[in-house]
N, C-alpha and C positions, 0 to 999 in steps of 0.2 A: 450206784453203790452195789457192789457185787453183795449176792447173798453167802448167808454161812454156808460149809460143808453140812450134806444131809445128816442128822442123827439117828433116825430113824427110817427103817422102810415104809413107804407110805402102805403097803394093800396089809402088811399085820397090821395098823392103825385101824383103817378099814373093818377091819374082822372084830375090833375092842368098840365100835361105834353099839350104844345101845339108843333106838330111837325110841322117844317118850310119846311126842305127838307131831302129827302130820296131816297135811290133807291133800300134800303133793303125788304126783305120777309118780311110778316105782323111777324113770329113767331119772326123774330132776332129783328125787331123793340121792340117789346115787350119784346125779354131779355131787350135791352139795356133800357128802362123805367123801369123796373123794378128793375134794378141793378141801375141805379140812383136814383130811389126813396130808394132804400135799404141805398143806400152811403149815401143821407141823413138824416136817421135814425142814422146811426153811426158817422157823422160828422155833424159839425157845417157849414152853406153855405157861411162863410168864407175862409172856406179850402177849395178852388179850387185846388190847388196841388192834396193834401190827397183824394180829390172826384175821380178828374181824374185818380189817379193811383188807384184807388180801381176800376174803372171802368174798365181800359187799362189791367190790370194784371185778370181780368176773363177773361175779353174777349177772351185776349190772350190763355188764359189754355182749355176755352171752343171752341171756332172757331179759334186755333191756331194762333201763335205770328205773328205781324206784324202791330198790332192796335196800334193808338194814339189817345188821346184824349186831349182834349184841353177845360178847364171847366173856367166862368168867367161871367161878365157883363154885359162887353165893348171890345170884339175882331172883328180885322176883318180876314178872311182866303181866302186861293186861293189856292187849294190842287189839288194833281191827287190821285184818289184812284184806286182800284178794281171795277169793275162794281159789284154792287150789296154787296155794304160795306159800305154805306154811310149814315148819319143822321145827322140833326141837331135840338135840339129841346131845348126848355126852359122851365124849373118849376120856376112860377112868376118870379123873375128879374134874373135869374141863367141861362143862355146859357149854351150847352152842344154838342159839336162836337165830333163826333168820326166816325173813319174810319180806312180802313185798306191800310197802304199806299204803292206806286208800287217801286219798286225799279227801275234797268234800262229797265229791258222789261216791257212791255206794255201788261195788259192780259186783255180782253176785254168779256170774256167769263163770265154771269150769273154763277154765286155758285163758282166760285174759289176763294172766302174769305173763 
């Protein structure tokens, strides 16, 4: 299924990104803005779904599976991640969380995402 026409330029998108919290390297910060501002060039910011998995499924491909992301309004979260997998940030009303989450061990170690 071919995607819509872009509506928006992604890098002014980029520039609207306010990050809340993080514990990622400036470079992964900046996939994940960049791949959000991408997502909404190709989606409408009603599709939180379709954002969030166009987010989760790079991420995964690129810094291997294990991300979730969680795209919307109005959530609230309380997660355990990986040290150094974590970000929360918003383009105007659109929160956007992603991280990479632990299963039953505990890895506490920088760059194991």
């Amino acid at each position: 299924m071919p995607y819509p026409v872009t509506k928006h330029p992604s890098t002014m998108l980029e520039g609207k990104a306010v990050v809340g919290e993080t514990d990622m390297l400036q470079t992964m910060q900046q996939d994940a803005l960049h791949l959000a501002a991408k997502a909404l060039d190709i989606f409408d910011v009603t599709e939180s779904t379709d954002i969030a998995r166009f987010i989760k499924k790079d991420f995964d491909r690129v810094h291997g599976p294990g991300w979730q992301c969680i795209v919307g309004m109005d959530f609230g979260s309380f997660v355990t991640h990986y040290h150094g997998c974590f970000i929360h940030f918003c383009i105007g009303n659109l929160a956007i969380l992603l991280f990479k989450g632990l299963g039953r061990e505990v890895v506490s170690s920088p760059g194991d995402c």
